[in-house]
C-alpha angles and dihedrals in degrees: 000000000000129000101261081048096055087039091049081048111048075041088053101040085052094056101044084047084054085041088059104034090050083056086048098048090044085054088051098054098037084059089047092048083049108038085046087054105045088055091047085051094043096054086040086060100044090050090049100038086049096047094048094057089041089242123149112259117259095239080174092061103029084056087053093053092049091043079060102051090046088056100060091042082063093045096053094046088062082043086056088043088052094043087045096052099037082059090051091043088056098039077058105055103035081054090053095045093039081045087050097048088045086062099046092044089059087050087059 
């Protein structure tokens, strides 16, 4: 494999890598948009259902669903660290083998 061809396919494997991740990160946001809706729903429920049969309003279980919600929120921070970094681990490689085959192109 010549040296064009190594360079066409670190550029290629790259692409194919931001192609994945973006579906990745799309998939991400589409669950947190989700997740962040069916709680709001779900408290919106318990308050109405409550007022409308003239019933106290579970504070225990409206502060779990809240601590819930809280928690994924926390989940899906680390999932955005870990998306972050493993974008920054692969800018980094594909610059160090397309510097490398910079190199060895100029030997050529």
């Amino acid at each position: 494999m010549n040296i064009n061809d190594k360079i066409s396919k670190v550029e290629s494997d790259h692409q194919v890598f931001r192609r994945k991740v973006a579906e990745y990160e799309l998939d991400y946001q589409d669950m947190r948009r989700d997740a962040k809706r069916l709680s709001e729903d779900l408290t919106d429920l318990i308050i109405s259902y409550c007022h409308n049969h003239h019933q106290e309003l579970p504070m225990l279980e409206l502060w779990q669903l809240e601590e819930n919600r809280d928690n994924f929120e926390k989940r899906i921070s680390r999932f955005e660290t870990r998306l972050s970094q493993t974008y920054q681990e692969e800018n980094k490689l594909y610059n160090q083998n397309m510097e490398s085959l910079e190199k060895e192109k100029k030997k050529v």
